[in-house]
C-alpha positions, 0 to 999 in steps of 0.5 A, a space after each residue: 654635183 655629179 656630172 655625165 659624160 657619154 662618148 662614143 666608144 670607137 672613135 672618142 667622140 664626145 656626145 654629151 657632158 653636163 650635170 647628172 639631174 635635170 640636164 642629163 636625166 636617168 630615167 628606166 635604164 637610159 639619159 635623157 639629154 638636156 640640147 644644151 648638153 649635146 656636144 654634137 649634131 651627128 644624130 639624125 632621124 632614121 625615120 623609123 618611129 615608135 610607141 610607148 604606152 605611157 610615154 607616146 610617140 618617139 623617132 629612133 636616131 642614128 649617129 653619123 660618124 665623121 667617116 660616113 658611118 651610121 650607128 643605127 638606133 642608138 638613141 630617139 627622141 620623143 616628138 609627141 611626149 607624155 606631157 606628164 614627164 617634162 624631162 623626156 619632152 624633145 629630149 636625145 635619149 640613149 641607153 646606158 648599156 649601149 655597147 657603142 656608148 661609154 659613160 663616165 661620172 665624175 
């Protein structure tokens, strides 16, 4: 089984590691994290919402770095999900070609 880890890249701090699948789900581009993946709690609601046609109602995510810092937007969360796509549903989500992020499979 693969698994996924995604690190922030400036400061190394790992944001999730699990199995590639259900746990960590690719879906158009971006990973859509399983809680029980997260290893931090530094992302926080930026407050700033948005609409997907087909998967509704998200919140975009800032990470909080240990310094203060903020990366703005680099992830979101569905807080009123397309019930028809149960593995976004409440899900940190981030894109893989962030240029804050690393991803590495192994």
């Amino acid at each position: 089984m693969k698994h996924i880890r995604i690190k922030h890249r400036e400061t190394g701090t790992i944001l999730a590691d699990g199995p590639l699948g259900w746990g960590i789900t690719p879906f158009e581009g971006n990973l859509y994290i399983g809680r029980k993946y997260l290893r931090t709690d530094r992302f926080r609601s930026n407050f700033v919402p948005g609409l997907c046609i087909y998967k509704f109602l998200y919140v975009w995510l800032d990470l909080e770095l240990a310094d203060g810092a903020r990366v703005r937007n680099l992830g979101w969360l569905y807080w009123l999900p397309n019930p028809l796509l149960p593995f976004i549903w409440f899900r940190v989500a981030v894109p893989r070609a962030h240029p804050a992020i690393d991803i590495e499979e192994y």
